[in-house]
C-alpha positions as CSV (number, residue, x, y, z in Angstrom):
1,X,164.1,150.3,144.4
2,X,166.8,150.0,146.7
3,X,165.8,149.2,150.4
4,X,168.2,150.6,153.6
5,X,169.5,147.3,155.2
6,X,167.3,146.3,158.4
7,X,169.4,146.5,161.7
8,X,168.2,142.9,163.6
9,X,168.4,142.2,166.9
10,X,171.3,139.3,167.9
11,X,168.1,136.6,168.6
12,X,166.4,137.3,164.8
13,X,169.7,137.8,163.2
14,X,170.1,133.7,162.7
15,X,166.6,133.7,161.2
16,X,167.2,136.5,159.0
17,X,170.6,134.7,157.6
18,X,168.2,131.6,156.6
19,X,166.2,134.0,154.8
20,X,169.2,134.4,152.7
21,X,169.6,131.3,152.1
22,X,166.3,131.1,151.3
23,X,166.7,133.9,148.3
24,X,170.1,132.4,146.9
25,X,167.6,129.3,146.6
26,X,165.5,131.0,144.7
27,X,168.6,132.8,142.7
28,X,169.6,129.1,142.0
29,X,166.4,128.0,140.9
30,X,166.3,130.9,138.4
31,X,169.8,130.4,136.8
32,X,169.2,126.7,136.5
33,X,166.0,127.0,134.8
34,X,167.8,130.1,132.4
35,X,170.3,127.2,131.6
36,X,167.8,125.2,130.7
37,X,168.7,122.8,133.5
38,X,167.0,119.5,133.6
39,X,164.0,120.3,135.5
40,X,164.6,116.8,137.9
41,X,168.3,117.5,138.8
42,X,167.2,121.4,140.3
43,X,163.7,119.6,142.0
44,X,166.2,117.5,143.8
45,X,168.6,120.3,145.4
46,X,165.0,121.9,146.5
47,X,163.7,119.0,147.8
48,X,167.4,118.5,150.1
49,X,167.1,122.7,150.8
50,X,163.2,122.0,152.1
51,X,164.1,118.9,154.2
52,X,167.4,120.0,155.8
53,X,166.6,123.8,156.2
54,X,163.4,125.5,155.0
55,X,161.1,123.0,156.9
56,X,162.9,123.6,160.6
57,X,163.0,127.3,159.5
58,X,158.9,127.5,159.4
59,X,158.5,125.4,162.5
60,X,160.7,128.0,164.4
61,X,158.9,130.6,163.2
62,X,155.6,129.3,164.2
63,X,156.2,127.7,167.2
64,X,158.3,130.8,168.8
65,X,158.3,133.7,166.7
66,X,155.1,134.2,165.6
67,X,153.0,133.8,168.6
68,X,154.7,137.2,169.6
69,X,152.4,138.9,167.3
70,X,149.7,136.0,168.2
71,X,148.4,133.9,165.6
72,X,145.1,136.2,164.8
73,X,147.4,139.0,163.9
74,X,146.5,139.6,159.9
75,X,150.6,139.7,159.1
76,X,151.2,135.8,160.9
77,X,148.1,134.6,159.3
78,X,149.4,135.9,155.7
79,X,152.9,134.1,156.6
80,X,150.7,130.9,158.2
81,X,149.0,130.7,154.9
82,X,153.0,131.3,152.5
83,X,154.0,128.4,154.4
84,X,151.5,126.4,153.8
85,X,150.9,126.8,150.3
86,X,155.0,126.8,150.1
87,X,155.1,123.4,151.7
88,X,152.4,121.9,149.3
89,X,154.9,123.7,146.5
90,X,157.8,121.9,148.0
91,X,156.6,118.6,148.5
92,X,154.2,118.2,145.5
93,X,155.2,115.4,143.0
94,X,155.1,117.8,139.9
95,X,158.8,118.3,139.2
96,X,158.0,120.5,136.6
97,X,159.2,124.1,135.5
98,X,155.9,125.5,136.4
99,X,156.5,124.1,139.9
100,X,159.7,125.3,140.3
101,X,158.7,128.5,138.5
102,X,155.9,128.9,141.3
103,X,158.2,128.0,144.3
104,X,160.8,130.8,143.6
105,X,158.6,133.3,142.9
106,X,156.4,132.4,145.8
107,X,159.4,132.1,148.4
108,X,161.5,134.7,147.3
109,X,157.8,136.9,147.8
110,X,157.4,135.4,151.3
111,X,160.6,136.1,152.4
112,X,160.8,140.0,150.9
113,X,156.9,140.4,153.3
114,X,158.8,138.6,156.6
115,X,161.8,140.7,156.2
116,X,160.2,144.0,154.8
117,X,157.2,143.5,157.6
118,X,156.5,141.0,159.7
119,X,159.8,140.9,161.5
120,X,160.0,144.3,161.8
121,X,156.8,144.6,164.0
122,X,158.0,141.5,165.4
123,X,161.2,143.2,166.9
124,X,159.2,145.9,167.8
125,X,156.9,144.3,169.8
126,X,159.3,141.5,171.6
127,X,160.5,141.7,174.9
128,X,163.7,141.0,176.1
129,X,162.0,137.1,177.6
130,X,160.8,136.1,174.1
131,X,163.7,137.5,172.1
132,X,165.7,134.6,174.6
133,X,163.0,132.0,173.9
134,X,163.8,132.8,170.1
135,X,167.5,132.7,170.2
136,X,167.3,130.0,172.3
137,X,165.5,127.5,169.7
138,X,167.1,129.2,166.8
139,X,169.7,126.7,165.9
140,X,172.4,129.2,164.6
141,X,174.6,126.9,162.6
142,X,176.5,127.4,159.7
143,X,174.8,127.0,156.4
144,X,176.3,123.6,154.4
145,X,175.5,123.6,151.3
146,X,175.0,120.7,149.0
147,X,177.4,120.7,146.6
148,X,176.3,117.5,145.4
149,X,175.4,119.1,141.8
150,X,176.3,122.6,141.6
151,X,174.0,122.9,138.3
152,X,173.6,126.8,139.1
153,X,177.2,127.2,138.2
């Protein structure tokens, strides 16, 4: 099912281009396991992707995103719980296919609800003052990827 591209305002647009990121994760996770990648080399580009971008991501989310909504809203305590569960994915010592099996599916998931739903009430619902709270936190660099061991190529 194809889905009409989502028009984001200029302060979500930096989060929603980590969510990108976030799905060619997942993308790379796929082909590397479909190449029968060794399961250790892939656990390590997660484990950099987690550390340098993922894990800043959710704290920017929760600290100044998702208290727009307010954390009993049903919506941010389905995401609350994603990254929770994401992060004991991410930083479990099982570097097995299962695990990696479990983190794409579960990520690409999460970031298909934010995108599909929570942001869009989100943007909704913001004012002008938290919108500048967000895009003031939002550190809008450029993605760098690590290129270290391209195994997804």
């Amino acid at each position: 099912m194809a889905h009409t591209p989502i028009k984001r305002h200029k302060a979500l647009q930096g989060v929603s281009r980590e969510h990108h990121h976030g799905l060619l994760l997942c993308w790379k996770i796929r082909t590397g396991l479909a190449k029968n990648i060794s399961p250790d080399r892939i656990k390590t580009y997660v484990d950099w992707f987690f550390d340098v971008y993922l894990r800043p991501h959710f704290e920017l989310e929760e600290n100044h995103i998702f208290p727009i909504l307010s954390h009993d809203h049903p919506w941010v305590k389905k995401a609350l719980a994603d990254h929770r569960r994401l992060t004991r994915l991410f930083t479990s010592t099982d570097h097995g296919i299962k695990t990696l099996g479990q983190i794409e599916e579960e990520l690409e998931r999460h970031i298909r609800f934010e995108e599909r739903q929570l942001f869009n009430e989100i943007q909704q619902l913001a004012n002008e003052a938290q919108l500048n709270i967000i895009a003031k936190h939002h550190n809008d660099e450029k993605f760098n990827d690590n290129t270290d061991d391209p195994f997804w190529n």
